[in-house]
C-alpha positions in Angstrom: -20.7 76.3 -63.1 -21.8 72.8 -63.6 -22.6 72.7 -67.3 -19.2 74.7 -67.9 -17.9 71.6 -65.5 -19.5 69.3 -67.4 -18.2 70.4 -70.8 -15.0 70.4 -70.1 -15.1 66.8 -68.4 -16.1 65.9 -71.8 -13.5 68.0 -73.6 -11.0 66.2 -71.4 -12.2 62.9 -71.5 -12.3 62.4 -75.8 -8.8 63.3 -75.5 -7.9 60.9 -72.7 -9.9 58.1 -74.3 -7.8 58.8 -77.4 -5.1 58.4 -75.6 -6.1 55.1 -73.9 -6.5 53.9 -77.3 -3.1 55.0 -78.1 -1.8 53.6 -75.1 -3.5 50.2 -75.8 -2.0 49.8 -79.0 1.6 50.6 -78.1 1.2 48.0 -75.7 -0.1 45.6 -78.1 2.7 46.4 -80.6 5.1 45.8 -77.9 3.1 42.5 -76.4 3.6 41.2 -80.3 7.3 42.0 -80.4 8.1 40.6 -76.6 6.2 37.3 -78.3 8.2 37.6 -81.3 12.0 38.1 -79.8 10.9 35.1 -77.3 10.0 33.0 -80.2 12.8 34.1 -82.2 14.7 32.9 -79.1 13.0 29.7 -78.9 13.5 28.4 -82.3 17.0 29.7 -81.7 17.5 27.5 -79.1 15.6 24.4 -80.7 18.0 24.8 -83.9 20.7 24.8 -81.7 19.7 21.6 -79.7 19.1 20.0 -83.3 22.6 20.8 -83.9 23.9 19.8 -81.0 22.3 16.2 -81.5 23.2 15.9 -85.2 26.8 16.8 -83.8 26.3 14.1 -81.4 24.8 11.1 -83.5 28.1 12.0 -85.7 30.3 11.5 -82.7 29.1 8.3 -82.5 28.9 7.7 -85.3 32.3 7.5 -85.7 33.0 6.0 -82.3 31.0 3.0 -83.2 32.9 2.8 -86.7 36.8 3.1 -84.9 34.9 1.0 -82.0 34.4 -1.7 -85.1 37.5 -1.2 -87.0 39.3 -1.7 -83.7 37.4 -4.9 -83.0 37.9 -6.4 -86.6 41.9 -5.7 -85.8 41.7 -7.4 -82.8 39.8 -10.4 -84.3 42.7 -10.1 -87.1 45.7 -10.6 -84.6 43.4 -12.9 -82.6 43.3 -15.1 -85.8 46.9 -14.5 -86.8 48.4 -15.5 -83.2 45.9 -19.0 -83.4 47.4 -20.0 -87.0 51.0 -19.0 -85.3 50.3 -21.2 -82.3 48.9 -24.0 -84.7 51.7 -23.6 -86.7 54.0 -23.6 -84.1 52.2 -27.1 -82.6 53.1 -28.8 -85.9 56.7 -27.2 -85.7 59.1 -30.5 -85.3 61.3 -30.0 -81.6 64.3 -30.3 -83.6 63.4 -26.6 -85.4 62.5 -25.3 -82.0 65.8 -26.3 -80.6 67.1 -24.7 -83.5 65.8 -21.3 -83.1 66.8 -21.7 -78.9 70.1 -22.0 -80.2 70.0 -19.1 -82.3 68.9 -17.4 -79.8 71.4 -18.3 -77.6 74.4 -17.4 -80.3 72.9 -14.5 -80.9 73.1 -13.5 -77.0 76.4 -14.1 -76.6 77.6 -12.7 -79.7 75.4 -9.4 -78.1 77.7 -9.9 -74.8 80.8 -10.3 -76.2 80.7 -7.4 -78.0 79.8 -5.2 -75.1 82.5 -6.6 -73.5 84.7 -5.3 -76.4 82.9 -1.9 -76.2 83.7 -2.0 -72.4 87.8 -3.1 -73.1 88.2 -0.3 -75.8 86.6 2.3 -73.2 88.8 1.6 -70.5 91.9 1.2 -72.7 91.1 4.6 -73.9 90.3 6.3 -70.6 93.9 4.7 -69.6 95.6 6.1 -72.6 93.9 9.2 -72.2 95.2 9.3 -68.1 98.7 8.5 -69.3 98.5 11.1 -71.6 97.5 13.5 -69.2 100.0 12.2 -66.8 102.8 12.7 -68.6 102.1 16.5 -70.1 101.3 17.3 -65.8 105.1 15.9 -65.7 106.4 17.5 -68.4 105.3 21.1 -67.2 106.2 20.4 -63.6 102.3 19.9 -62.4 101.8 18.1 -59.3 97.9 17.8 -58.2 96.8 17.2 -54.7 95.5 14.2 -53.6 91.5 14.2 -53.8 90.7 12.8 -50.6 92.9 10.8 -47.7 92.5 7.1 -49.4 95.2 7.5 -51.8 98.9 9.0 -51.5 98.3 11.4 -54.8 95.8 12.5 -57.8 96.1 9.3 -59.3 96.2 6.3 -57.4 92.7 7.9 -55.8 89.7 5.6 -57.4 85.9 5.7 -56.2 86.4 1.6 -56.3 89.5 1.9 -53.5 88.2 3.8 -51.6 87.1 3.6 -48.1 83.2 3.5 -47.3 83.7 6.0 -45.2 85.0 8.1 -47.7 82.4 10.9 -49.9 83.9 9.3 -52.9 83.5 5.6 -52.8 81.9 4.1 -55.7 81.0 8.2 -57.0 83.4 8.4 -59.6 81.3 11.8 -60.8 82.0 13.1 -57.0 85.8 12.7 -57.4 85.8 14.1 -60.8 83.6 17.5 -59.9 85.4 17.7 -56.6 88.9 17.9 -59.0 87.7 20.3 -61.0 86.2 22.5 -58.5 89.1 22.3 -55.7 92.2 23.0 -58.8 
């Protein structure tokens, strides 16, 4: 019984140290790829980082050259307004009181002609009422008055108006509240 025990423990045990071997070797192969994915993975990362500061050093890069373009414009101007200021030093007070005077011409030509603009609008708004005014008359409208401050439609005015009323100085609140309440 023991030497057929014996033989077979030796029968069993070639096989299982081939297997071992076997086992050792997968393991190996897959100990070499583990190392290689992780370095694979490394240098993946490390080209990455290298691209990430090259993409950097570019950014400023161009920082620094807007950063200097900027500053040789301001240095430009800075220049330009000390000539002007020089220039204006040797200006005589006789040219200066010129330009005031422009100026000043100009202003008022700027006034006068918004207070043209202004004339023409309110000649036209009154044209336009009177227009109005007589076509309600010549079909037989009458409107209602607006609000308590005036006897009818017409002599009602957001400037007349009491300051009690809704509508004083709201000429948009007269107008919508005519347009809703006809």
């Amino acid at each position: 019984y023991d030497k057929y025990q014996s033989g077979l423990s030796t029968e069993f045990q070639v096989p299982l140290l081939f297997h071992s071997g076997v086992d050792r070797e997968e393991e190996k192969k897959e100990r070499q790829k583990q190392y290689l994915r992780h370095r694979r993975l490394c240098m993946d990362i490390e080209r990455e980082t290298v691209k990430e500061q090259q993409r950097q050093k570019e950014r400023r890069k161009k920082v620094e050259k807007i950063k200097k373009k900027r500053e040789q414009q301001r240095y430009a101007e800075e220049q330009r307004i000390l000539r002007m200021s020089v220039h204006e030093e040797t200006c005589t007070k006789e040219k200066m009181n010129q330009m005031l005077a422009q100026l000043q011409l100009e202003e008022t030509k700027v006034a006068r002609e918004k207070q043209q603009r202004e004339k023409e609008y309110l000649r036209y708004v009154e044209a336009l009422r009177a227009q109005i005014q007589e076509k309600m008359q010549l079909y037989n409208i009458t409107l209602p008055p607006l609000c308590c401050c005036g006897p009818d439609f017409w002599d009602a005015h957001p400037d007349t108006c009491a300051n009690n009323c809704t509508f004083y100085k709201n000429p948009r609140g007269k107008f919508l509240e005519g347009i809703v309440g006809a």
